[in-house]
Residue frames as qw, qx, qy, qz and C-alpha x, y, z in Angstrom:
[[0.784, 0.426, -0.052, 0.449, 62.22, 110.31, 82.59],
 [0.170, 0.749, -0.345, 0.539, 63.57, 113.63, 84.20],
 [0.715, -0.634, 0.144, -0.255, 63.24, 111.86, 87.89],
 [0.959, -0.025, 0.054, 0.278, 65.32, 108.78, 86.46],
 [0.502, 0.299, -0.258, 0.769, 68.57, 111.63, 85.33],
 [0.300, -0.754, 0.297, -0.503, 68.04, 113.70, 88.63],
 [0.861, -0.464, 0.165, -0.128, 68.71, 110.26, 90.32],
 [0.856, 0.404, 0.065, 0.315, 71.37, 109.71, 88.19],
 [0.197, 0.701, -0.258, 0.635, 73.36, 112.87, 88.15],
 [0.552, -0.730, 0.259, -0.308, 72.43, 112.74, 91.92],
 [0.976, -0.181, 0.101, 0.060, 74.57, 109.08, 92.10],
 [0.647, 0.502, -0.144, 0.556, 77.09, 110.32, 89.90],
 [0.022, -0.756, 0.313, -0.575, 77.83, 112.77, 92.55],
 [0.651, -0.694, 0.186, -0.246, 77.84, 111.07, 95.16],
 [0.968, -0.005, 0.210, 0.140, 79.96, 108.15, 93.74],
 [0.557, 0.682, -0.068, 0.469, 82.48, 110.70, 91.83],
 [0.318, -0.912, 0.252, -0.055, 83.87, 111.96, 95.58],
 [0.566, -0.622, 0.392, 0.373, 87.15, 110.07, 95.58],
 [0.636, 0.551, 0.226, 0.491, 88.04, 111.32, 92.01],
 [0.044, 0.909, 0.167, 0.379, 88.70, 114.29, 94.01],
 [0.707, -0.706, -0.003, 0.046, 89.59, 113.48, 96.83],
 [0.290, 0.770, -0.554, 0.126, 93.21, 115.12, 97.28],
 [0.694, 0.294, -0.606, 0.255, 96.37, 113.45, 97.92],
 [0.757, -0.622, -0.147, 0.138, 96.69, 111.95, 101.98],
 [0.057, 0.728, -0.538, 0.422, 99.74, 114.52, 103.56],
 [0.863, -0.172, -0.415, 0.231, 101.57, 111.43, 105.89],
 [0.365, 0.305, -0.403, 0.782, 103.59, 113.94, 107.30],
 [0.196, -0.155, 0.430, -0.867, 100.22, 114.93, 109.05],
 [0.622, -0.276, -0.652, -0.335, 97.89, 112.49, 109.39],
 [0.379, -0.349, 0.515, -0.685, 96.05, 112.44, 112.54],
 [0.840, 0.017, -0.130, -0.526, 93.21, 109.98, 111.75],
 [0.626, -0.238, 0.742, 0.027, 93.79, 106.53, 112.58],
 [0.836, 0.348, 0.409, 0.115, 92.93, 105.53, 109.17],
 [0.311, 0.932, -0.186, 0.022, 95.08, 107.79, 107.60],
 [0.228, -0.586, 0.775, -0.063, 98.44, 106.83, 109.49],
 [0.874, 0.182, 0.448, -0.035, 96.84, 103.02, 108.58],
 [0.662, 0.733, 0.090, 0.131, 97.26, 104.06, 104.87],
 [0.140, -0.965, 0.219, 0.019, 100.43, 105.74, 105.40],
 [0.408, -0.515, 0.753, -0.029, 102.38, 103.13, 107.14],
 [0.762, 0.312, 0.549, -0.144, 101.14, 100.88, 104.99],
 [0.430, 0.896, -0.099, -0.048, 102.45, 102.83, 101.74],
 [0.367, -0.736, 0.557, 0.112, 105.71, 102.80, 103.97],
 [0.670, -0.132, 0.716, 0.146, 106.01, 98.82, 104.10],
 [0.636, 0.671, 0.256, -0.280, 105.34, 99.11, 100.21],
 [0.367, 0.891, -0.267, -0.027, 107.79, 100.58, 99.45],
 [0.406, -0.623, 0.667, -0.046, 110.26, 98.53, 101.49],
 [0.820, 0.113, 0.546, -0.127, 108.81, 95.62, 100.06],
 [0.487, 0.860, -0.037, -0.148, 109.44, 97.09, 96.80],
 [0.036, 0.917, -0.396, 0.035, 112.46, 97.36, 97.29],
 [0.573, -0.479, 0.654, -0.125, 113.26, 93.97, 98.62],
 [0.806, 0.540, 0.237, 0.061, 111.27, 92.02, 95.94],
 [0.553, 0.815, -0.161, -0.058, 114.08, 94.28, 93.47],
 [0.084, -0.707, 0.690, -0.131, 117.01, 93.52, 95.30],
 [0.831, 0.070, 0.545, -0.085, 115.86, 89.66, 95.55],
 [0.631, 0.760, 0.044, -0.149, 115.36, 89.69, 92.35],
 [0.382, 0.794, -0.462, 0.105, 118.90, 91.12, 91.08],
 [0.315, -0.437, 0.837, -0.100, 120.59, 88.35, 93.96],
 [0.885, 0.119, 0.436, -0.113, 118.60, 85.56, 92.21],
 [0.504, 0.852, 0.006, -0.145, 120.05, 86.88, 88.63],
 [0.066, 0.783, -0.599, 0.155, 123.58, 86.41, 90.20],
 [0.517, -0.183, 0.827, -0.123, 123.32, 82.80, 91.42],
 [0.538, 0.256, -0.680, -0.427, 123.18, 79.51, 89.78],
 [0.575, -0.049, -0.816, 0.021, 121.64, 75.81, 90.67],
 [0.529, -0.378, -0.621, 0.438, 122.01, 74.86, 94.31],
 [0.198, -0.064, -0.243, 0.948, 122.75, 78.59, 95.51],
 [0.469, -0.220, -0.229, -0.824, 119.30, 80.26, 93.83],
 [0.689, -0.389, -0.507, -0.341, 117.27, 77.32, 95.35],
 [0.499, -0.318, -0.613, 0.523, 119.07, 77.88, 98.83],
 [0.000, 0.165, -0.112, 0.980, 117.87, 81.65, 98.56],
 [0.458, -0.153, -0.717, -0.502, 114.72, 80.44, 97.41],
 [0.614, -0.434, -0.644, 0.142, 114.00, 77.80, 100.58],
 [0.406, -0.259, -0.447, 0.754, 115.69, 81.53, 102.78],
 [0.356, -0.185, -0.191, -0.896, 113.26, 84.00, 101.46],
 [0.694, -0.351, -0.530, -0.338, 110.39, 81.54, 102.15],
 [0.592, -0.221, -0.574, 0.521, 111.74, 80.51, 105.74],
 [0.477, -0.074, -0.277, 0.831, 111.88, 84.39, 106.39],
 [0.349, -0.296, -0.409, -0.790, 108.55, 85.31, 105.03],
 [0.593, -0.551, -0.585, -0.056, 106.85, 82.70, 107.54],
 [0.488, 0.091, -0.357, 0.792, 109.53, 84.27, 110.01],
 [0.049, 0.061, -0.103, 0.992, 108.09, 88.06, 109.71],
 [0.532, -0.283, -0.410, -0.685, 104.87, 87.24, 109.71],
 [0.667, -0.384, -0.592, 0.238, 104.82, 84.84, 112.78],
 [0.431, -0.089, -0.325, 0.837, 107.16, 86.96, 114.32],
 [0.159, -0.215, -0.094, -0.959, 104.78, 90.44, 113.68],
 [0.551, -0.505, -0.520, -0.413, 101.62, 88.45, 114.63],
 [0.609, -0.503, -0.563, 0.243, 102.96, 87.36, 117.97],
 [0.271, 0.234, -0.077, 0.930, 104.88, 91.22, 118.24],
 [0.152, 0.020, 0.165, -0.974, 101.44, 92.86, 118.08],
 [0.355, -0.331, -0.852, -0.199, 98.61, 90.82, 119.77],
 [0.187, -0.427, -0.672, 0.575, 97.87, 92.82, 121.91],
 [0.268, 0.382, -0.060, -0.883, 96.38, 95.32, 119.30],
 [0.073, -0.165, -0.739, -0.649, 94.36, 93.05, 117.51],
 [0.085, -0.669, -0.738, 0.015, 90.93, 93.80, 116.96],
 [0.236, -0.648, -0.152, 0.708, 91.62, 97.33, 117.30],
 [0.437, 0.895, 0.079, -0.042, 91.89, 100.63, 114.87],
 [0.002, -0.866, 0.485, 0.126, 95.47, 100.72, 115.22],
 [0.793, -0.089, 0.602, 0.010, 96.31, 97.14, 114.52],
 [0.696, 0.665, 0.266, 0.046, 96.30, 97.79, 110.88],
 [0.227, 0.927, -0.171, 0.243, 99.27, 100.25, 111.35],
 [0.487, -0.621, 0.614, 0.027, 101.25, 98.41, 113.70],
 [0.882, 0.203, 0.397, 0.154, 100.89, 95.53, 111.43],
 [0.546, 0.813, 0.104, 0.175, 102.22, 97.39, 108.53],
 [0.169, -0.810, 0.555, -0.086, 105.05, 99.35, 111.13],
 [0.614, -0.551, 0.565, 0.010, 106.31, 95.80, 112.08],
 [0.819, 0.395, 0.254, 0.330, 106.25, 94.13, 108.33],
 [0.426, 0.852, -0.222, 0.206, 108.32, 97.29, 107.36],
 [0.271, -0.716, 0.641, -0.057, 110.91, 96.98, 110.11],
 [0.802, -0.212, 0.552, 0.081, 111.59, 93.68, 109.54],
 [0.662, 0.677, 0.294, 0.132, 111.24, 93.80, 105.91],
 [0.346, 0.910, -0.163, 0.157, 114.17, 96.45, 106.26],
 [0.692, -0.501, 0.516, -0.058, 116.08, 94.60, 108.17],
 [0.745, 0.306, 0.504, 0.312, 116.26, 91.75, 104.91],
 [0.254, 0.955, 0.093, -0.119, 116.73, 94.50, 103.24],
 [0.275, -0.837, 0.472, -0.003, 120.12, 95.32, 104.57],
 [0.745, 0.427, -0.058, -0.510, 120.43, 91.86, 103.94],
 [0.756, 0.481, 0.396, 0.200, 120.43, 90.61, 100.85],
 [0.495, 0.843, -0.175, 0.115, 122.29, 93.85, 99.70],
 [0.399, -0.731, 0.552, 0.048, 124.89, 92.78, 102.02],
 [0.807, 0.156, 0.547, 0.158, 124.74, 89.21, 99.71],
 [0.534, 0.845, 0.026, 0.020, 124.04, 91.42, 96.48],
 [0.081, -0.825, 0.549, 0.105, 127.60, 93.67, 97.44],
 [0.591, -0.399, 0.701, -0.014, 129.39, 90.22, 98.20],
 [0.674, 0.391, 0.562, 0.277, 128.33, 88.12, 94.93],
 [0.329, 0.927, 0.107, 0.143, 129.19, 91.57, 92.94],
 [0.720, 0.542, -0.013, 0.433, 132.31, 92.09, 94.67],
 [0.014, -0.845, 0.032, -0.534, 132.01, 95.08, 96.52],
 [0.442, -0.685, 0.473, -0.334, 132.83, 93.71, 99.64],
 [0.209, 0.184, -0.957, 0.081, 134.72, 90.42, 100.81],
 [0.769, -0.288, -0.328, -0.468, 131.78, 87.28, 101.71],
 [0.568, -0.225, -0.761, 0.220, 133.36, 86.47, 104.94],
 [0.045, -0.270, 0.329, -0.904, 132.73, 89.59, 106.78]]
């Protein structure tokens, strides 16, 4: 019985290290996985961001208009993804592949960004929709 909780406690420790494990500093990350995780976090957030701003331009359209965003979101999704594979082939299979991938969804991804808020402004007002 005491062998079975010394193996125990011993598992629990070993399995309890990333309850600890502190927060990843991006500002210094050396590791290659680390900058992975990083950039990766990045595009997150962009994405975030894009998804919300979608989101608030679908809210503002009606009929024909929402289902022409609709068919340009989708069109632009295959887009960044084609467009990011053929970018960085020459790093696949690699450790750093994971992080370019992630660098080249964010740039693009901020790119749409820019946008849509240029739509957003324009169906709100803020700015005139032929510019």
């Amino acid at each position: 019985m005491r062998n079975k909780l010394v193996i125990c406690a011993a598992l629990l420790l070993l399995f309890d290290g990333p309850v600890y494990a502190q927060k990843l500093d991006c500002k210094n990350a050396v590791a290659q996985q680390d900058m992975n995780i990083c950039v990766d976090e990045d595009f997150k957030k962009s994405d975030a961001k894009l998804n919300a701003i979608y989101r608030a331009l679908m809210g503002k359209l009606e009929g024909k208009e929402k289902d022409e965003l609709k068919a340009a979101q989708r069109a632009w999704l295959s887009y960044r993804d084609a467009e990011c594979t053929f970018t960085i082939r020459e790093n696949e299979g690699g450790t750093i592949y994971p992080m370019m991938w992630s660098g080249c969804l964010k740039q693009k991804t901020d790119v749409r960004i820019k946008e849509l808020q240029e739509h957003l402004d324009c169906v709100n007002g803020k700015k005139s929709c032929t510019e």
